[in-house]
N, C-alpha and C positions, 0 to 999 in steps of 0.2 A: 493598483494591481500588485498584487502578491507571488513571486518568482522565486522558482525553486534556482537556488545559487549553484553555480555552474564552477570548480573549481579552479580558484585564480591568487592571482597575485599577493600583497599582504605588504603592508606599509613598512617603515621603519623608523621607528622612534625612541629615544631614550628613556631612561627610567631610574631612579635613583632614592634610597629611602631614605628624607629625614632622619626618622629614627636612630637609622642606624646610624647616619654622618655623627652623631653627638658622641657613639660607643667608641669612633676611628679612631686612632692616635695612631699616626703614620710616621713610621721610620726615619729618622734621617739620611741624607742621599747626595751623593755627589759623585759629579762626572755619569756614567754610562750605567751606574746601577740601578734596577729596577726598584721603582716605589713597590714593597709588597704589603697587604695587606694584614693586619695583625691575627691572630690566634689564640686561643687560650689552651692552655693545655688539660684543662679540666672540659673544654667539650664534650658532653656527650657523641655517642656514636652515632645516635638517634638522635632526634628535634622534630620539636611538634610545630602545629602550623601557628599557632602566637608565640612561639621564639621568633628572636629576633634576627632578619635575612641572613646575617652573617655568621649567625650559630649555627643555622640549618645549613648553609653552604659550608661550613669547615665541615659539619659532620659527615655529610655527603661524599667531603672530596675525602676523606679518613678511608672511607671505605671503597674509594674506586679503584681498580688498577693503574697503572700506566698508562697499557695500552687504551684503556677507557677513557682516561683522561688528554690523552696525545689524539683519540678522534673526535675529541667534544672540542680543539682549536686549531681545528681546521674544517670549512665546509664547501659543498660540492657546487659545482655551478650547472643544478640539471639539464641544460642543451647540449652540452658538451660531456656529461660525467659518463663515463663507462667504464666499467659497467656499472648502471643504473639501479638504486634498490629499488623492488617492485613498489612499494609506497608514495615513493619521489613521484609529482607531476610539474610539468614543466611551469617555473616559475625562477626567481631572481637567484635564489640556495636555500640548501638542505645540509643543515647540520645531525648528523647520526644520535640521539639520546642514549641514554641507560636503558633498558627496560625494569631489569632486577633492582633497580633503586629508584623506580617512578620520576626521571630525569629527561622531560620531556624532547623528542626531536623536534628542532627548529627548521619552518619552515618559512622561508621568506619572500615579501614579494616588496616589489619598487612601489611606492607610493608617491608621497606628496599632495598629486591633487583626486587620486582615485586608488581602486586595487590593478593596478596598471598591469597591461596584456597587451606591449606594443603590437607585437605585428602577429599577435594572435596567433600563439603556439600551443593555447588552450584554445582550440575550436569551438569557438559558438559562445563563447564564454565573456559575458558583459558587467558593467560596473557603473556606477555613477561618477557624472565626472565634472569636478569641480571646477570653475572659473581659477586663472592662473592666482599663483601666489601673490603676485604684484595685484589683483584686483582685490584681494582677500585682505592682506595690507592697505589697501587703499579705502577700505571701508573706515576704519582705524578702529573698530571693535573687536577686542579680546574673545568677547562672547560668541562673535560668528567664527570666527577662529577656534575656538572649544566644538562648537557644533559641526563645522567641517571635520575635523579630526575623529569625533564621538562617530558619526556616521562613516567614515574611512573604516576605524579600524570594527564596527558593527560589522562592516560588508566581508571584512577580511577575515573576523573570525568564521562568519556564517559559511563560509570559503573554504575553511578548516585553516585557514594560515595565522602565525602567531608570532610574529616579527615585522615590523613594516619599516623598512627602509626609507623614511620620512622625514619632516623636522630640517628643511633646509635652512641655513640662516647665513650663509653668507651675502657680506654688504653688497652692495651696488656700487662698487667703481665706477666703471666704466657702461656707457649708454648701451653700445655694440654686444656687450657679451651677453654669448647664446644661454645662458641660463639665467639672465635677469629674471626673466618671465616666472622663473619656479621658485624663486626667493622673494623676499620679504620685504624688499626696497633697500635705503642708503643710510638710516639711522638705526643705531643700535639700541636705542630705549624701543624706538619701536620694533623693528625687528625681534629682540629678543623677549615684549610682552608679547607678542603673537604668537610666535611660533612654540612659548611656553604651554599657551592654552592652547594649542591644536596635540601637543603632547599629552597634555594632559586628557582631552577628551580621546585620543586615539589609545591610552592606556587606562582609559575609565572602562574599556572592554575589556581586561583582565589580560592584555597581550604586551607585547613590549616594543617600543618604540624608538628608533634610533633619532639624534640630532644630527644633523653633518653639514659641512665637509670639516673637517678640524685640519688644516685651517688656510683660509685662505685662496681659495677656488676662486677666482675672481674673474679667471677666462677661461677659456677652452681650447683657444689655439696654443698646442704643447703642450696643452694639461700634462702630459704624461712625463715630462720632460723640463718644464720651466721652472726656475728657481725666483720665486715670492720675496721679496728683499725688503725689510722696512724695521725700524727701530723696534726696541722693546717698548717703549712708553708709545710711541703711537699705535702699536698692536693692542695692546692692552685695554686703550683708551677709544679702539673703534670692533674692529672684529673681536676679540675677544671677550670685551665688554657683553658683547650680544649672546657670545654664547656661555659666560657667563651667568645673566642674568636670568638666562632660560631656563639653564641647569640647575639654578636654585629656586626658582619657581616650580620648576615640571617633573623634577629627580628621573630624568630619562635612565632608561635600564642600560642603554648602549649608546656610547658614540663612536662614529666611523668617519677615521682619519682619511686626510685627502690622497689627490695623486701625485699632485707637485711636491716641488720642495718648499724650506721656508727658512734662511738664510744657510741654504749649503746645503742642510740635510732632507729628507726624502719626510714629508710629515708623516708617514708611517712606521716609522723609522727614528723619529727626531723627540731625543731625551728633555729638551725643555720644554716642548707641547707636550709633552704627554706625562713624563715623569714629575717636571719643576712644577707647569702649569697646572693643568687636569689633576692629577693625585695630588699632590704635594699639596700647591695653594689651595685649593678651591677642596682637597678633601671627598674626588666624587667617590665612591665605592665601586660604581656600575663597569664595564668593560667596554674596551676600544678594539675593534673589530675594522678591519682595511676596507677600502674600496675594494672594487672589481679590479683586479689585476692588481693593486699597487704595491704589493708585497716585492723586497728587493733580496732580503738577506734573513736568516735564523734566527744568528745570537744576537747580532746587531739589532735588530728590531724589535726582540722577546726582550732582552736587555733595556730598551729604549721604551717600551710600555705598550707595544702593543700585545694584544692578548688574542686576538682569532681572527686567520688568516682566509680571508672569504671569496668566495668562490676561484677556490683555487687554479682550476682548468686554462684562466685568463692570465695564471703566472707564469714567470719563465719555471717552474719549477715547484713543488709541495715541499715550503720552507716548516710548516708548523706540523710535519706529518715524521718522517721517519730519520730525516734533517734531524728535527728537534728531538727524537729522542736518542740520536745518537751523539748530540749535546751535551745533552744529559748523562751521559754516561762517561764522558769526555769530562765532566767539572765545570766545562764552558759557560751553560746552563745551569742554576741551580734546582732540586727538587725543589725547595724552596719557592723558585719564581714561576714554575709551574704551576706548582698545587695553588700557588695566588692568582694566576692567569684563569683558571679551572674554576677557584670561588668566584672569582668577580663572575665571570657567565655568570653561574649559580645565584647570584646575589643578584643582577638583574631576574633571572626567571622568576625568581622567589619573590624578591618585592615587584614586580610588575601583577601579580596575582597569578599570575600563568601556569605556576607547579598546584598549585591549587584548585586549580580551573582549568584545566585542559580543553584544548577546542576538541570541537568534534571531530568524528573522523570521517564522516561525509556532509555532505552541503547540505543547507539549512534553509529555511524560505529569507527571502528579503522583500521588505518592504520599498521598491524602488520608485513609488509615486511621491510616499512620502521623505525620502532620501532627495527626490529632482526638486521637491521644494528648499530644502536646504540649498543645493546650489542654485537656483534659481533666488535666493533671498541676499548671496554672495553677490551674484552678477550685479542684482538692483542698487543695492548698497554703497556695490564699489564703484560701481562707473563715475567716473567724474565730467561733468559738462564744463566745458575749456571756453567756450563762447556762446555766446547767445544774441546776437544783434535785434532790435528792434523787435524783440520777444518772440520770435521766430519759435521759438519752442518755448512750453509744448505745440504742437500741431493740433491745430483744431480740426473737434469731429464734422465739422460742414467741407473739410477739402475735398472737392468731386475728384479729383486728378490727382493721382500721385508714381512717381516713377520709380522704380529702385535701381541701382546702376553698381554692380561689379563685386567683386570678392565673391558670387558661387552663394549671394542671397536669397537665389530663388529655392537654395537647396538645406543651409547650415551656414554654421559659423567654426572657424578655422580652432585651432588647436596648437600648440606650441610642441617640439619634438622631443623622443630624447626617451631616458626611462620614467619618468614620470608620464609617460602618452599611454591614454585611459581609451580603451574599448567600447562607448557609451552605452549604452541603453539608445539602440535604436537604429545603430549602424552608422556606418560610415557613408556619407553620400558622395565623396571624393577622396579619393588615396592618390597622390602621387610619389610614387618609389623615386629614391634619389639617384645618381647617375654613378656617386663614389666617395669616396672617403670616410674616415670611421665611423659617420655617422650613419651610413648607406644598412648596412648588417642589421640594425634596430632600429632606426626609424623611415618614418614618411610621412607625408606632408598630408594632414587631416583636420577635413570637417567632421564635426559632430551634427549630426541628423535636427539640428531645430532651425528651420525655415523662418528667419525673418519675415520674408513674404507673407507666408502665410499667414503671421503672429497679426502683421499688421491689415492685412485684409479683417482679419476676425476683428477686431482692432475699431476699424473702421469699415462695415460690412458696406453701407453706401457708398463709397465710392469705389471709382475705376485703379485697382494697385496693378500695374504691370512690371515686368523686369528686363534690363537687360546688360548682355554680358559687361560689357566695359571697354573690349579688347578693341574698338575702334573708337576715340573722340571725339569721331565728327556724328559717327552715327548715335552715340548717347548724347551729345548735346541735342541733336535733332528732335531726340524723344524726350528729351528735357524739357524743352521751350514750350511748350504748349502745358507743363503740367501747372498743377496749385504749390508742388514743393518738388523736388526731385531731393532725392538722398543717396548720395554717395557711400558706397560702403568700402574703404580702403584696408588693408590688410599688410602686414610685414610682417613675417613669419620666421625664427628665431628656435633655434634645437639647441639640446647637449650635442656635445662634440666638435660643435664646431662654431665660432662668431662668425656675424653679420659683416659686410662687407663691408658697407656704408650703414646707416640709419636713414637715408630716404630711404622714401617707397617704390619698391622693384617696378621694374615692369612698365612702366610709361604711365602710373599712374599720379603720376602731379599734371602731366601734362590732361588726363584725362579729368580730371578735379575742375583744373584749370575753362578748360572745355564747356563743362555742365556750368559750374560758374558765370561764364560770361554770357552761357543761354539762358537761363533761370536766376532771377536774383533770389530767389529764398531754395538756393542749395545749401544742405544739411552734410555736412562731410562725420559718416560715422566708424570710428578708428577701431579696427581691430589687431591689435600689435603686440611686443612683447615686448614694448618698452616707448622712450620717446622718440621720436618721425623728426625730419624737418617738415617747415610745412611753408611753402612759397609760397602758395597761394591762401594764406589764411586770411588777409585783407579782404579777399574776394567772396568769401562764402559767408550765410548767414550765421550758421553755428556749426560746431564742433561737440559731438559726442564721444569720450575716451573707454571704449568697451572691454580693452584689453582681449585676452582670450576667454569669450563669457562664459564656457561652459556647456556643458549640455542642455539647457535652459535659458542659453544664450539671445537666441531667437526671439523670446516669447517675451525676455527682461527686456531687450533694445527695444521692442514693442511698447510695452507699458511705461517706458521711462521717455521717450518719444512724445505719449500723447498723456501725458503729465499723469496717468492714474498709477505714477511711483514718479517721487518729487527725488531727482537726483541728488546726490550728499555725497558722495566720493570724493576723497580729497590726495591727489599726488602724495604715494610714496619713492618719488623720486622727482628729481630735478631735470626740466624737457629743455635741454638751452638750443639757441637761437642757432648755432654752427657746431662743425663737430667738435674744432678747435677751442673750441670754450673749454673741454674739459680737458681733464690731465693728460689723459691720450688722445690724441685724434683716429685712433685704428690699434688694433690690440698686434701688439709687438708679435715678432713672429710669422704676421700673416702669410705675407709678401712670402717668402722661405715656405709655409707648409700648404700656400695654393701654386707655384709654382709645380712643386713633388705631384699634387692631385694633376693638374695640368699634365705632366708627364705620365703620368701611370693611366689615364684618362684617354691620352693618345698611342697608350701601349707600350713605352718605353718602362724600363728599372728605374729607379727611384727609391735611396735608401730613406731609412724614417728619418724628419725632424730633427736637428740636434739639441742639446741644450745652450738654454738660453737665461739670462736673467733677466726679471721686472723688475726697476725700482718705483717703489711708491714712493710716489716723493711728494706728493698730497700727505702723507702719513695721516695723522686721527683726521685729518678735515677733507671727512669724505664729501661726498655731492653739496650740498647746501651751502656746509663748513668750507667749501672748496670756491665756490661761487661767490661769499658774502670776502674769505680771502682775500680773494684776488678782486674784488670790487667789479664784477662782469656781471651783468644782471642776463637773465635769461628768458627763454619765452616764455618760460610756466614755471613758478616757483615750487619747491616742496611744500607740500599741503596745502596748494590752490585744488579749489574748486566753486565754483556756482551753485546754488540754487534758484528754483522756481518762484523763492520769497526771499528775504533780507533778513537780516540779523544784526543787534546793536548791541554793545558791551557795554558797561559802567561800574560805579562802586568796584573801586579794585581796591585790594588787603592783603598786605604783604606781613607775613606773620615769618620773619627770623630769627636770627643769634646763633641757637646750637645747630637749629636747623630752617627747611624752606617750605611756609608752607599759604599757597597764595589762593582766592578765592574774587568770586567777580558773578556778575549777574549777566547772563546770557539773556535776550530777548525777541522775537519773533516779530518783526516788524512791519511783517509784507501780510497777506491776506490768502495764504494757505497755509496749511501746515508744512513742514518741514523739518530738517535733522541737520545741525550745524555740529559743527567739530573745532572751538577757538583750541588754542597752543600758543602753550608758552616757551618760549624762549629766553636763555640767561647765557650772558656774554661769559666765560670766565677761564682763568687758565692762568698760573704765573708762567710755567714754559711756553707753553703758545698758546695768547688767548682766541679765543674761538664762538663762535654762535654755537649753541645748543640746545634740542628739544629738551626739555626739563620736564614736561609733562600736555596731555592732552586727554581731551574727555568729549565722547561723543552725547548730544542730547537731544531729544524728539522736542519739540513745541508746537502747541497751536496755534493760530494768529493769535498774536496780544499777550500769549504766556512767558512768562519770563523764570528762570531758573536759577539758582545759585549754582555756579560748579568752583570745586574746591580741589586744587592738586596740593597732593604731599610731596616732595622732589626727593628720587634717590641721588644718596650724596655724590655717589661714583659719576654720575652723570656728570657733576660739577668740577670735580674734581682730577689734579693732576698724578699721574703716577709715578716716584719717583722710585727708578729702578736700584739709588744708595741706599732707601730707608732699609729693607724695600717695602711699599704700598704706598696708599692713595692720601691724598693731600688735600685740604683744602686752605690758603692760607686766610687769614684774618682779613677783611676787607670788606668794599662796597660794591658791588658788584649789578650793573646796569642788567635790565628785564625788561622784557614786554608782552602783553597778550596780544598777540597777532591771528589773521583770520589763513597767514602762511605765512612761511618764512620770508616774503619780502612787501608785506604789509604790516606792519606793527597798527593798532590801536588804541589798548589803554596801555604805557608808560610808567617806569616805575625803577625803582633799585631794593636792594635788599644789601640789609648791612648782615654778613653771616662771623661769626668764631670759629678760629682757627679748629680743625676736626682732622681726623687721622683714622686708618684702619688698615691692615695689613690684608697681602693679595687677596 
C-alpha cells in the first residue's frame, strides 16, 4: 500500500566528510579555547557543488551577516516557539535558513527507531516503527542496521524533514536505565559498527543525521543534573571508542552533546569532549548541536565547542541568540569562533547532500508495506530464544489447543517510551497516559497495532488460539491446563526520562508465569522488555523467547519465529545476570531522592527539582561482559548467547599475527535445518587493566551440512590500551590469550596470538 506522507518527524544523525577530514589542519588549543576550523583566504565568494564541503561553507559564511549567521545557531522548539513562522509544523526544531544564499532551514524530528510523533502533535500522522535498538543490535548485522536507517531517513525526507535526531550510541551500563532499549547494547565494537551503518543509510537519503548523546547518558534519573565521573583511559577505551568508531565509519554531519555532566562540566559545555576530544583528536569537521534544554551558559559553551543551541524554548534563557552577539561585540566571543560555529553547520548541510538536494516542501507518497517488511526482518532476526527445553519450540502445526495469556496479545505489542516513540502505521491499540514526572508531558505507555493473536491463529488456522488477560493467575492458569501449549506474553516497559525501578516484571507477573507454569508443562514465556528481567521461574517453563520491543511487525515476527517458519539467531547485546546486585549498581543513584519529589508533587505538595549529584563509574572500560568475566559472577545469559532451532560446530582455527590480528575458522551447520549463527571472538588484553574483549564477529546463513569459512580483521583500538602520557593507543608487545566463542562465556576453539608492539595517536 502506497500513502501519501502525512508531515512528521525526521531522525537525527551525524555526518562528516572524509574528504575533507584529510584538507583539516586544526589549530592548536589549550584551556577553554575553541578548536576553529581553518580558512583560506583565497576562497572564492562563490563554490560550486564539487568543491570541497569546507570551501563552499567559508564562502557562504563570507557572505552572510551577523544577524544571519547568529539565527543559523540557535533553533526553535515548535510546541512551544512564538511566535511560530508560518512554515514550522510541529516536530522536534526548526532552524531558520538563508533564503538569498540557498542555505536550507533545518527541520528536525526525533528518530531512532521511526519519524517519531510521540503523542501525536501532527494529527493523523504515521510512520514505521522499528523494533527497539537493543533488538536491532542483537541481530549483530551491520546490514540491517543500514536498512533500518535508509528507510528512517526515506520516510523523513518524504515528510519534507532534513535532520534526524538519531544515532544513539551510548553503552549499556546499567540493566535499569530507561533508555537501554534505544541504544545499541554494552560493547563498543559493536555498538559503534551499528549505529555507523544506520547513519549511514539514514544519510544515504541526502539529509543529515545526528550521533548522540556525547557523552555519557547512561541514566536518566538526573539526567539533567548528574555529574558522569570516570577516568580518561577508561572513557576513551568504552564510550568513546563507540563513538569514535562510528564517526569514522559514518562522517555524521552532527553530533549532539548530552545533558549531564562529565567530570565537573556540563557536556555541552565541556572543552575536553568537544574541543580536546571531537575536533582536536578525532579531526570531526561536522557541528555539535545541545540536546533539548541542555544549554547552561554563552561564552562558556561557544568557547567550549559547542556550536547550535537547540530547541531553545526548553532553556533557561536564548544563550546562542542575542546573548551571543552581544559577546561578540564584547571580544568575549570571537568573529572568528562564530563564523566557525556557522561553517561547521554549513559543512554538515553540504556533505550530508542536503544543500544540494533539498527535500520537498510537501509530503511525498511512502511506501509503508514495504518499509513494515524492513521492520518486520529486524524483529526476526533480533529475537533471541534463551531456552528451549525438550524442543518445545518451534510449536507444531498439529497443536489443537493454544492459549495466549497477558501483555494486551490479543491486541499488539508494547513499545518503549520517550522521544524515540513512533506513531505506527496502524494505530495505537492501547495508550496509557502516565500519572507525572518528566516523562508525563511526552510520553505514554504504547502498543503498536500487530496482534500476536491473530499472527498466530493465521499461523496455525486449525487450531482453537484463545486469549486471556493475565490480571488474575488463578484464572489463566485455569485456561492453561487444558491447552497443547499456553504462551505467556510478559512485558517491562522502560522510557526516556525516567529509570525502571527494579528489573522484575511489574504487576504480579512472575507470580502469574509461575501459575500457567505449574498448570501446563509446555508454557512458552515470551518477553517483551527493554532490557534484561529476573526471571524466578525460569526452571519451570519450557522456553523462553527474548522479543524485546518488536516493533510494528512485531506480532506477525513472534508468529513465525514460534512456529519455526523463521529459525531464530538473535544473539544478547547485553548481559541478563542472575540478581540486580551482580551489576555495578544495583538501582540508578539518585532514585530514592527524584521518586520521593514525584511522590510529593503527586500528592500535591511543592517539591523543588533534583539536586546534583555524582556517578562514579567504577567499572571504568569494563562495561557489561568486561564487568562479569572481572569480577568472576557468571550470569543468567551471557553477551551474545543465543539458540537456534539447529547446532553449529567450529574448527580449523588460524590465527594470523605480529603487526596485526587477523583470525579465520570454519563455521558449520550441524543440525538439520537451516540456520544463521553469529561465532565471536574474544581477546584478553590490556597492560593497565587486562580485560575480555569482542575483537570481532560475523553473522552467517548455512544450510544443513554447509559449512563456511569466516575471517575477522581485529581493529587495533579494540586491543589496545590508552595511554593518556603518550598521549594514544598502545598495544604492548606480547602473547595475548583468544578464543572463538558461541558468547561470551562459552569459548570453543582456543588459541593466542603473539602481536608487535603498535601505537597511534587519539
Amino acid at each position: 500500500m502506497t500513502t501519501a506522507a502525512q508531515p512528521s518527524s525526521a531522525l537525527r544523525i551525524l555526518c562528516r566528510t572524509t574528504a575533507a577530514v584529510a584538507l583539516l589542519a586544526f589549530l592548536p588549543m589549550s584551556g577553554a579555547m575553541a578548536q576553529v576550523m581553518p580558512t583560506k583566504d583565497s576562497a572564492p565568494l562563490t563554490a560550486r557543488p564539487g568543491d570541497p564541503a569546507w570551501v563552499r561553507a567559508d564562502a557562504l559564511v563570507k557572505q552572510m551577516t551577523l544577524d544571519e549567521k547568529i539565527t543559523y545557531l540557535h533553533g526553535l522548539f515548535p510546541p512551544m516557539a512564538k511566535p511560530a513562522p508560518t512554515d514550522m509544523i510541529p516536530s522536534a526544531g526548526y532552524v531558520p535558513g538563508v533564503p538569498r544564499l540557498n542555505i536550507p532551514t533545518l527541520r528536525e524530528s526525533d528518530a531512532s527507531l521511526g519519524v517519531a510523533n510521540q503523542v501525536e502533535q501532527r494529527k493523523g500522522d504515521v510512520a514505521t516503527a522499528l523494533p527497539s535498538g537493543l533488538a536491532l543490535a542483537s541481530t549483530f548485522e551491520p546490514k540491517l542496521a543500514f536498512d533500518g536507517g535508509a528507510m528512517i531517513g526515506a520516510e523523513a525526507r518524504a515528510k519534507t524533514f532534513n535532520v534526524l535526531l538519531a544515532g544513539g550510541v551510548n553503552l549499556t551500563r546499567d540493566p535499569w536505565a530507561g533508555r537501554n532499549f534505544e541504544y545499541l547494547g554494552e560493547d563498543p565494537l559493536l555498538a559503534g559498527e551499528m549505529v555507523a551503518e544506520q547513519i549511514k543509510g539514514v544519510q544515504s537519503n541526502k539529509i543529515v543525521s545526528t550521533i548522540k548523546h556525547f557523552a555519557l547518558n547512561a541514566q536518566e534519573t538526573g539526567r539533567h543534573v548528574m555529574d558522569a565521573q570516570i577516568d580518561e583511559a577508561d572513557l576513551r577505551e568504552s564510550d568513546l571508542l563507540a563513538f569514535q568508531i562510528a564517526i569514522e565509519k559514518s562522517n555524521p554531519a552532527s553530533v549532539m552533546c548530552a545533558y549531564n555532566k562529565v567530570n565537573g562540566d556540563w557536556a555541552c559545555e565541556n572543552d575536553f569532549l568537544l574541543n580536546k576530544v571531537l575536533k582536536r583528536d578525532w579531526n570531526y569537521p561536522g557541528w555539535v548541536m545541545s540536546d533539548w534544554g541542555a544549554v547552561h551558559s554563552t561564552v562558556k559553551a561557544a568557547l567550549a565547542g559547542l556550536d547550535q543551541q537547540s530547541g531553545q524554548e526548553l532553556d533557561t534563557q536564548i544563550f546562542f541568540g542575542e546573548d551571543l552577539k552581544a559577546a561578540v561585540a564584547k571580544g568575549e566571543v570571537s568573529q572568528a569562533r562564530v563564523d566557525d560555529m556557522v561553517r561547521r553547520i554549513l559543512h554538515g548541510v553540504i556533505s550530508s547532500g542536503l544543500m544540494d538536494n533539498p527535500t520537498p516542501t510537501s509530503a511525498q507518497p511512502i511506501d509503508y508495506d514495504a518499509h513494515a517488511k524492513v521492520a518486520q526482518t529486524v524483529a526476526e532476526r533480533g529475537s533471541v530464544l534463551l531456552k528451549n527445553d525438550r524442543g518445545l519450540l518451534p510449536l507444531a502445526k498439529s497443536a489443537k489447543k493454544i492459549v495466549l495469556i497477558g501483555a494486551h496479545a490479543d491486541v499488539g505489542v508494547i513499545s518503549g517510551g520517550g522521544s524515540s516513540q513512533v506513531r505506527s502505521v496502524g494505530g495505537a491499540p492501547v495508550e496509557i497516559p502516565l500519572k507525572g514526572g518528566e516523562a508525563a508531558s511526552f510520553v505514554r505507555v504504547t502498543w503498536h497495532a500487530s496482534s500476536p493473536l491473530q499472527a498466530i491463529k493465521a499461523a496455525n488456522p486449525s487450531a482453537e488460539v484463545t486469549y486471556v488477560d493475565g490480571k488474575d493467575p488463578v484464572a489463566a492458569a485455569a485456561a492453561a491446563k487444558d491447552a497443547d501449549v499456553a504462551i505467556v506474553f510478559a512485558w517491562h516497559w522502560q522510557t526516556e526520562a525516567q529509570d525502571a525501578p527494579s528489573i522484575a516484571l511489574p504487576e504480579n507477573q512472575d507470580a502469574l508465569i509461575e501459575a500457567v507454569s505449574a498448570a501446563n508443562k509446555n508454557a512458552v514465556v515470551v518477553l517483551e522488555t527493554g532490557g534484561p528481567v529476573l526471571m524466578p521461574w525460569l526452571d519451570k517453563v519450557g522456553a523462553v523467547l527474548q522479543a524485546w520491543y518488536p516493533g510494528q511487525r512485531g506480532g506477525q515476527a513472534i508468529a513465525r519465529l514460534l512456529f519455526g517458519e523463521v529459525n531464530p539467531s538473535g544473539r544478547l547485546a547485553m548481559t541478563f545476570p542472575k540478581s540486580e546486585d551482580q551489576a555495578p549498581r544495583a538501582s540508578a543513584p539518585g532514585f530514592a531522592e527524584q521518586a520521593a519529589i514525584d511522590d510529593a508533587r503527586r500528592a500535591g505538595q511543592k517539591a523543588g527539582p533534583i539536586k546534583g549529584f555524582p556517578v562514579r563509574y567504577v567499572e571504568g572500560a569494563a562495561v557489561g561482559y568486561r564487568w562479569f568475566a572481572q569480577e568472576k559472577r557468571r550470569p543468567l545469559y551471557p553477551f551474545g548467547y543465543g539458540l537456534s532451532y539447529t547446532s553449529f560446530g567450529y574448527k580449523n582455527l588460524k590465527v594470523e599475527d605480529g603487526d596485526g590480528l587477523k583470525v579465520s575458522f570454519d563455521v558449520t551447520n550441524t543440525g538439520k535445518v537451516a540456520g544463521a549463527d553469529t561465532p565471536q571472538l574474544y581477546v584478553t588484553s590490556g597492560q593497565r587493566k587486562a580485560m575480555l574483549r569482542l575483537a570481532g564477529f560475523q553473522k552467517v546463513d548455512l544450510a544443513p551440512g554447509e559449512t563456511k569459512r569466516v575471517t575477522l580483521n581485529v581493529e587495533p583500538r579494540i586491543l589496545a590500551d590508552y595511554d593518556t602520557a603518550k598521549p594514544g593507543w598502545t598495544i604492548a608487545a606480547g602473547t595475548y590469550p583468544l578464543y572463538v566463542g558461541r558468547n561470551a562465556g562459552e569459548p570453543v576453539l582456543t588459541g593466542s596470538a603473539k602481536l608487535k608492539s603498535w601505537s597511534r595517536k587519539p
